[in-house]
PDB file with SEQRES, HELIX, SHEET and CRYST1 records, atoms N, CA, C and O in Angstrom:
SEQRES   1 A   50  UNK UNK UNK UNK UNK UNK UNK UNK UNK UNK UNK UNK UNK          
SEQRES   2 A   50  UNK UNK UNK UNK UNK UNK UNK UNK UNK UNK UNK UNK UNK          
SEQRES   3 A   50  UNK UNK UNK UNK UNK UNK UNK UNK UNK UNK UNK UNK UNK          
SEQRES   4 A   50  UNK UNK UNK UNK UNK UNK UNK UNK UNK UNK UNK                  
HELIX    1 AA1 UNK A    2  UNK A    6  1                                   5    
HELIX    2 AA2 UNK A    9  UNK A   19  1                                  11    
HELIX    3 AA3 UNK A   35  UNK A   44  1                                  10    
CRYST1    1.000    1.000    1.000  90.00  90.00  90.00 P 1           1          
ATOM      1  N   UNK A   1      81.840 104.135 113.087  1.00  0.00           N  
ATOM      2  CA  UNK A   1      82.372 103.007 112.353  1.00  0.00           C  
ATOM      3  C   UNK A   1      83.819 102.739 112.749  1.00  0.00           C  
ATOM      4  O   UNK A   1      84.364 101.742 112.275  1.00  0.00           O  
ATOM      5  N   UNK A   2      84.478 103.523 113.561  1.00  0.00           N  
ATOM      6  CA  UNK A   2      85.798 103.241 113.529  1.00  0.00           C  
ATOM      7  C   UNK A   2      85.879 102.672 114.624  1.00  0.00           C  
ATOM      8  O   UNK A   2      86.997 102.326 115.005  1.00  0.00           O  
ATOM      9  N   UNK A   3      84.665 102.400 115.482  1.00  0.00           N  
ATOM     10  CA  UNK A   3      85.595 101.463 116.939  1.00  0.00           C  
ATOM     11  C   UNK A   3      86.145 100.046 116.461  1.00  0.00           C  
ATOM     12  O   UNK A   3      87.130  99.457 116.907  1.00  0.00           O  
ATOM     13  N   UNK A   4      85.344  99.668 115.523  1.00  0.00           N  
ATOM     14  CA  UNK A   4      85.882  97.736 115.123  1.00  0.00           C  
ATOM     15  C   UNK A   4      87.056  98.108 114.622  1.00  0.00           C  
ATOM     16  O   UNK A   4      88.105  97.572 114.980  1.00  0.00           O  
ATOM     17  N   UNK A   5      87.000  99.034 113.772  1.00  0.00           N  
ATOM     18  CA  UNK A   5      88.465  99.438 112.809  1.00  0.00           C  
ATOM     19  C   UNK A   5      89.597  99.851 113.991  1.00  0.00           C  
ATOM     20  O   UNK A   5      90.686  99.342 113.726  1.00  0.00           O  
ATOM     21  N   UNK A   6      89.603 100.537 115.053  1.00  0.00           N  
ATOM     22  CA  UNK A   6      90.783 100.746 115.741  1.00  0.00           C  
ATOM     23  C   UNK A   6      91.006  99.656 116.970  1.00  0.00           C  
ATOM     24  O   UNK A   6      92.017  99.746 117.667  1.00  0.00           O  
ATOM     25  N   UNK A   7      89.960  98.559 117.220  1.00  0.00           N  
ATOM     26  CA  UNK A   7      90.308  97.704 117.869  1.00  0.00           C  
ATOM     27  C   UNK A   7      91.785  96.745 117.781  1.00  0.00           C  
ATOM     28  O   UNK A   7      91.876  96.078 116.750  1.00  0.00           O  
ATOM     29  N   UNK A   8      92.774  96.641 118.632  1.00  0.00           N  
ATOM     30  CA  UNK A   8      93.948  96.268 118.400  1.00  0.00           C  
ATOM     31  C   UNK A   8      93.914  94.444 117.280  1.00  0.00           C  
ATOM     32  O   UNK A   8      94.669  94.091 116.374  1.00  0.00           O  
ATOM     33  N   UNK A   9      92.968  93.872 117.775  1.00  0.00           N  
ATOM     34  CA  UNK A   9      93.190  92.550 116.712  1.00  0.00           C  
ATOM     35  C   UNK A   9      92.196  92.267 115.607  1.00  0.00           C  
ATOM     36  O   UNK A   9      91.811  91.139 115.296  1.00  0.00           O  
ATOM     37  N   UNK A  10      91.658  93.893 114.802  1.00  0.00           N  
ATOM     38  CA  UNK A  10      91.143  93.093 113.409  1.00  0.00           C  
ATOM     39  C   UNK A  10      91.770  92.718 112.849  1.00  0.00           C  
ATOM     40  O   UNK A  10      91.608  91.590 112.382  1.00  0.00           O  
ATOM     41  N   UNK A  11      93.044  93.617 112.540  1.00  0.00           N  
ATOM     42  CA  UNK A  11      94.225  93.164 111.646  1.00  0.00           C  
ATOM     43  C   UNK A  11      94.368  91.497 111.656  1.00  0.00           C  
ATOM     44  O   UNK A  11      94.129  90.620 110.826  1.00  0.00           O  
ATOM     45  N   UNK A  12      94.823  91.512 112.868  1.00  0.00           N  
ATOM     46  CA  UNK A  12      94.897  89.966 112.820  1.00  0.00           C  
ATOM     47  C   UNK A  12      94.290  89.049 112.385  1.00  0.00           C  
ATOM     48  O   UNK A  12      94.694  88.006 111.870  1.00  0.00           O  
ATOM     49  N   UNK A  13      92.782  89.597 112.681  1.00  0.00           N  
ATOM     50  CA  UNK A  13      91.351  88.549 112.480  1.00  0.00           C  
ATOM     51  C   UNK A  13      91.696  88.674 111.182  1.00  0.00           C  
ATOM     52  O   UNK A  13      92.322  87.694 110.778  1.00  0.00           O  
ATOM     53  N   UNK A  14      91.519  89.513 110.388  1.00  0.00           N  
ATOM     54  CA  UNK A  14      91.777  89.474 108.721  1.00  0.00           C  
ATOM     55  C   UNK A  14      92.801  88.493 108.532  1.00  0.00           C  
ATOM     56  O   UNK A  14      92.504  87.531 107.824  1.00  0.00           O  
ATOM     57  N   UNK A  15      94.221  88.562 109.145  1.00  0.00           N  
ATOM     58  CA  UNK A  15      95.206  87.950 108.370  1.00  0.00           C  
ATOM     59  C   UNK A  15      94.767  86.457 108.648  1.00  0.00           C  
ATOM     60  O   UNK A  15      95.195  85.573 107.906  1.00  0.00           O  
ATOM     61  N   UNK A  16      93.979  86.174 109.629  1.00  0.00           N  
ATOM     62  CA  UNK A  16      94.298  84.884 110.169  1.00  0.00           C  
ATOM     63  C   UNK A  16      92.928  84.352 109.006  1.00  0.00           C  
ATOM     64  O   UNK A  16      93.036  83.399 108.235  1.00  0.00           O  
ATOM     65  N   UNK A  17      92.098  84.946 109.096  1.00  0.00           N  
ATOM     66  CA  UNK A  17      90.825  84.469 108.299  1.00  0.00           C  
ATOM     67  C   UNK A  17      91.024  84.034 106.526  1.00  0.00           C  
ATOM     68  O   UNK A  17      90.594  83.146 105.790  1.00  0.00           O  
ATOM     69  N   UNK A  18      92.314  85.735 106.331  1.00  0.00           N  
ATOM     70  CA  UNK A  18      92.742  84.725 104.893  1.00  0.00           C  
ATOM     71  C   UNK A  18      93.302  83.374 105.070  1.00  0.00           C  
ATOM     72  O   UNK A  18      92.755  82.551 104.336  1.00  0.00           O  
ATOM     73  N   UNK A  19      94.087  82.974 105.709  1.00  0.00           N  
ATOM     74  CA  UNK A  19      94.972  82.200 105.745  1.00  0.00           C  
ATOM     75  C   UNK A  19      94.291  80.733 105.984  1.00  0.00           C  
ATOM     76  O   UNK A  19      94.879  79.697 105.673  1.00  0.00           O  
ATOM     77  N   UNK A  20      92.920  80.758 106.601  1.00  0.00           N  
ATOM     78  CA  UNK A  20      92.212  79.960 107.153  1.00  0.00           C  
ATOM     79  C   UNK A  20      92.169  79.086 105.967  1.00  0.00           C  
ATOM     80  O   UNK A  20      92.101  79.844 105.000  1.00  0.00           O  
ATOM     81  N   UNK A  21      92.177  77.509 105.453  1.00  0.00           N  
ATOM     82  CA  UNK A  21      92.627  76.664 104.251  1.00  0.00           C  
ATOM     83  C   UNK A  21      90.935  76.755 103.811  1.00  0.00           C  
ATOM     84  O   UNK A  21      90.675  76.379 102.667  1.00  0.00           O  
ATOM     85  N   UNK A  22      89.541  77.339 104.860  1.00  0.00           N  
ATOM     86  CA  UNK A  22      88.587  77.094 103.958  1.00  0.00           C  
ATOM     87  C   UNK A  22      88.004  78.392 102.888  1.00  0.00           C  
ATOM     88  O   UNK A  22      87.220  78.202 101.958  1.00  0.00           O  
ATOM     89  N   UNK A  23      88.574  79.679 103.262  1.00  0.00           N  
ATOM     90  CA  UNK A  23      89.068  80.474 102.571  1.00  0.00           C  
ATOM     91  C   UNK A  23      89.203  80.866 101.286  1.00  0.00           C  
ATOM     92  O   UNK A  23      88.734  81.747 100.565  1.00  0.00           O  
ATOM     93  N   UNK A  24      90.398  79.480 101.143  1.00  0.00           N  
ATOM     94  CA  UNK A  24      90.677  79.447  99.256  1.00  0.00           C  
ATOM     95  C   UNK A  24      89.180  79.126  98.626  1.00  0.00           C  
ATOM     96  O   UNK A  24      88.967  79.461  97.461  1.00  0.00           O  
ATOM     97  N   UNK A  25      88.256  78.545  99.318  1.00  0.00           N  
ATOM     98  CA  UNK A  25      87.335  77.455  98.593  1.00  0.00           C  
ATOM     99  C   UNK A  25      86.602  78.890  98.001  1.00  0.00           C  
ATOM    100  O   UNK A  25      86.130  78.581  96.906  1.00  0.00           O  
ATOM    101  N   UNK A  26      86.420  79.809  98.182  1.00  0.00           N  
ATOM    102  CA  UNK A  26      85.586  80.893  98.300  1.00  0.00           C  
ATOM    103  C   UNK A  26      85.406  81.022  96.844  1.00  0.00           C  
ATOM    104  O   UNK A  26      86.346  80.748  96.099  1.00  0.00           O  
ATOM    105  N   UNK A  27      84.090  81.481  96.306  1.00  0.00           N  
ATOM    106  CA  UNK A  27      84.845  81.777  95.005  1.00  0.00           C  
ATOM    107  C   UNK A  27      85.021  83.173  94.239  1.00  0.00           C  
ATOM    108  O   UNK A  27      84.866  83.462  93.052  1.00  0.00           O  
ATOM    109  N   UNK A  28      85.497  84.125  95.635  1.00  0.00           N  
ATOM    110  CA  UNK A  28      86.135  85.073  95.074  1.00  0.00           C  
ATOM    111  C   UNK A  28      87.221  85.088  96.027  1.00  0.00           C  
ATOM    112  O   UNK A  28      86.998  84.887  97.221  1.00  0.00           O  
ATOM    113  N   UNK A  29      88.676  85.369  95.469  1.00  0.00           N  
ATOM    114  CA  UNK A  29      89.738  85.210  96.087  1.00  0.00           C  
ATOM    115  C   UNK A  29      89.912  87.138  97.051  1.00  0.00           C  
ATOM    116  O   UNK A  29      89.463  88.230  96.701  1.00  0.00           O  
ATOM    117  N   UNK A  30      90.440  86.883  97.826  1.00  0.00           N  
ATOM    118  CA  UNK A  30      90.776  88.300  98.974  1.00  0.00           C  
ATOM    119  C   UNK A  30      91.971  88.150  99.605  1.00  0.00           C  
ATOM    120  O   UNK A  30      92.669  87.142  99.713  1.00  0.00           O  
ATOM    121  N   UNK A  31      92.140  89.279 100.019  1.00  0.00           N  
ATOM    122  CA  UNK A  31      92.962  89.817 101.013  1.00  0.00           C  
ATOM    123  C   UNK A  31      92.812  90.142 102.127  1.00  0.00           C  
ATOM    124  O   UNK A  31      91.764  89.893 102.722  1.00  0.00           O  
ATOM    125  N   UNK A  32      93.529  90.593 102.521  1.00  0.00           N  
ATOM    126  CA  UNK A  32      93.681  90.884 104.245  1.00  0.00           C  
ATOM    127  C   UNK A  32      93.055  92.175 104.671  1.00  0.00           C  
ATOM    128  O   UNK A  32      92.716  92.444 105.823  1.00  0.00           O  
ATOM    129  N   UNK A  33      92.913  93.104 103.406  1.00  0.00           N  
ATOM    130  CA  UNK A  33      92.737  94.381 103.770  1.00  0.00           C  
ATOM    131  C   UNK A  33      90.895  94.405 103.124  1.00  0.00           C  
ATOM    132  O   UNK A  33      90.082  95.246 103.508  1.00  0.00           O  
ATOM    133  N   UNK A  34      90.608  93.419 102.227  1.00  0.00           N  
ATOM    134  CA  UNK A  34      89.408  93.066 102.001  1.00  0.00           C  
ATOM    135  C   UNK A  34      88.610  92.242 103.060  1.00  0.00           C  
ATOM    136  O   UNK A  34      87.409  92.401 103.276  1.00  0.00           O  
ATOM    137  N   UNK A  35      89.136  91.656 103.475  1.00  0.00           N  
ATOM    138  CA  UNK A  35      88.510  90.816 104.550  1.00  0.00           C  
ATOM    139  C   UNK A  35      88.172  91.387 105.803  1.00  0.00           C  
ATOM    140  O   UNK A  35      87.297  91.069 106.608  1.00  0.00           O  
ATOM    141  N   UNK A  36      89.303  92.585 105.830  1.00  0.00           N  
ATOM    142  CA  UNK A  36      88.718  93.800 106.879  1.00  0.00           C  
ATOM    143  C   UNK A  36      87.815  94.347 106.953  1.00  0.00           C  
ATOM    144  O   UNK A  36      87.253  94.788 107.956  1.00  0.00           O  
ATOM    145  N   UNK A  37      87.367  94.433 105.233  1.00  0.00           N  
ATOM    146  CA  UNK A  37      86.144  95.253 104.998  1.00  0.00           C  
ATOM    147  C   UNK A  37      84.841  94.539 105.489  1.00  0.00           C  
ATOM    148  O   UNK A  37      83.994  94.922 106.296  1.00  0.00           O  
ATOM    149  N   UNK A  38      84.950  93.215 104.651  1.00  0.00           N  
ATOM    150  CA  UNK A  38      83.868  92.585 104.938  1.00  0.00           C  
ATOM    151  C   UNK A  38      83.776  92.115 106.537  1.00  0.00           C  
ATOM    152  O   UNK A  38      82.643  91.689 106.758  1.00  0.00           O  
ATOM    153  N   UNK A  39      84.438  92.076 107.448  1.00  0.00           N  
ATOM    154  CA  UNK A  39      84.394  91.824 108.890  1.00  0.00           C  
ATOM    155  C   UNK A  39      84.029  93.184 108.941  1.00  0.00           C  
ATOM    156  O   UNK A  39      82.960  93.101 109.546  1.00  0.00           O  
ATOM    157  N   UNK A  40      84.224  94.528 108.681  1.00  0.00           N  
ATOM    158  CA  UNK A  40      83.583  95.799 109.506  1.00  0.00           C  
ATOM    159  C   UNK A  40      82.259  95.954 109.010  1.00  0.00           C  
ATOM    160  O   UNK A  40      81.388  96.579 109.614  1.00  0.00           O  
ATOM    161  N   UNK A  41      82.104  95.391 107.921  1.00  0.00           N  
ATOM    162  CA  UNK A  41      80.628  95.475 107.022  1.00  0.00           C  
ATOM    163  C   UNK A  41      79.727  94.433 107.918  1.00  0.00           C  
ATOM    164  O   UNK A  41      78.598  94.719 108.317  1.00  0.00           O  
ATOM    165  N   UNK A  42      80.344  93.263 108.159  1.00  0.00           N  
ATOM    166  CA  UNK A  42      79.384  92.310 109.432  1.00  0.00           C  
ATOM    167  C   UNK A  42      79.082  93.301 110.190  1.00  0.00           C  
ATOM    168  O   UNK A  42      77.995  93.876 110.246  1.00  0.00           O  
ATOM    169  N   UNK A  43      80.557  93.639 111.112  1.00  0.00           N  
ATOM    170  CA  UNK A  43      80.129  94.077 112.527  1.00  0.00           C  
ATOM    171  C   UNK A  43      78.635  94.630 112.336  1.00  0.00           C  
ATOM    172  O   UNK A  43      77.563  94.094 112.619  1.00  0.00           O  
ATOM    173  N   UNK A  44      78.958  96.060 111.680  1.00  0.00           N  
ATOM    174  CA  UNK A  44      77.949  97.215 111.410  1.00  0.00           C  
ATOM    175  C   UNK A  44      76.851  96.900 111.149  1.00  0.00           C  
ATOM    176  O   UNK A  44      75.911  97.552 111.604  1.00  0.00           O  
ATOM    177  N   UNK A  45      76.592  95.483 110.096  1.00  0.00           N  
ATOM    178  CA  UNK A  45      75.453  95.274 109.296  1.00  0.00           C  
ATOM    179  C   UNK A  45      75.517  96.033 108.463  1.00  0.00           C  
ATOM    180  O   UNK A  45      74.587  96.838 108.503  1.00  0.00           O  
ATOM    181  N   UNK A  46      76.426  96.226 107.423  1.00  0.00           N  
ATOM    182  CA  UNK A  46      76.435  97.211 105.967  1.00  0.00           C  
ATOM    183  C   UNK A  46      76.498  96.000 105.240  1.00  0.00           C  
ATOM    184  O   UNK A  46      77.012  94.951 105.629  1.00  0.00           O  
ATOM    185  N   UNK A  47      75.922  96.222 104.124  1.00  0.00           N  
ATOM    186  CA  UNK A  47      75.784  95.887 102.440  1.00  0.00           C  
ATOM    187  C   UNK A  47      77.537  95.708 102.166  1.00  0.00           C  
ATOM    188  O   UNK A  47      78.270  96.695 102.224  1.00  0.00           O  
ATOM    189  N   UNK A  48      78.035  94.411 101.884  1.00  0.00           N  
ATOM    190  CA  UNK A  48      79.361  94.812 100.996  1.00  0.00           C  
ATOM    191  C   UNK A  48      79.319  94.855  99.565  1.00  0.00           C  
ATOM    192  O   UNK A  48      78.813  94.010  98.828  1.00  0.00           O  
ATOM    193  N   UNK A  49      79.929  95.978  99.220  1.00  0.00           N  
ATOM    194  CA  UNK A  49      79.593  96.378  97.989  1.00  0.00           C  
ATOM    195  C   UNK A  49      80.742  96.581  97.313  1.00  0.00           C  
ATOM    196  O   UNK A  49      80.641  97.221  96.265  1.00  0.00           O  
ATOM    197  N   UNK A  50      81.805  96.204  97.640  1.00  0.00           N  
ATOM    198  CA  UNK A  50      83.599  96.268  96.711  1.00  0.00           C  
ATOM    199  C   UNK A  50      83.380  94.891  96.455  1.00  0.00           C  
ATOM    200  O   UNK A  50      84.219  94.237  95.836  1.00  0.00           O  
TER     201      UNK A  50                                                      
END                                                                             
C-alpha cells in the first residue's frame, strides 16, 4: 500500500483536488489529508470507510 503513498505528487494531487471549485459541491466537506485517503483507497480498490 505504500507505493501510491510515497509517490512524490499525491500530496499535491490531494491539495490540488481540494481546491478544485467542484469539490465544495460535495456533500461532505474534506481535506487534503482525507482526500489522500480516498485517492489511495481508489488506487488499491479499498472500501472508504472514515
Amino acid at each position: 500500500m505504500q507505493y501510491f503513498r510515497d509517490t512524490a505528487h499525491c500530496k499535491e494531487i490531494a491539495v490540488n483536488a481540494v481546491g478544485d471549485p467542484c469539490t465544495g459541491s460535495n456533500p461532505r466537506g474534506t481535506d487534503a489529508d482525507n482526500m489522500l485517503k480516498a485517492l489511495t483507497c481508489a488506487y488499491y480498490g479499498e472500501d472508504v470507510t472514515f
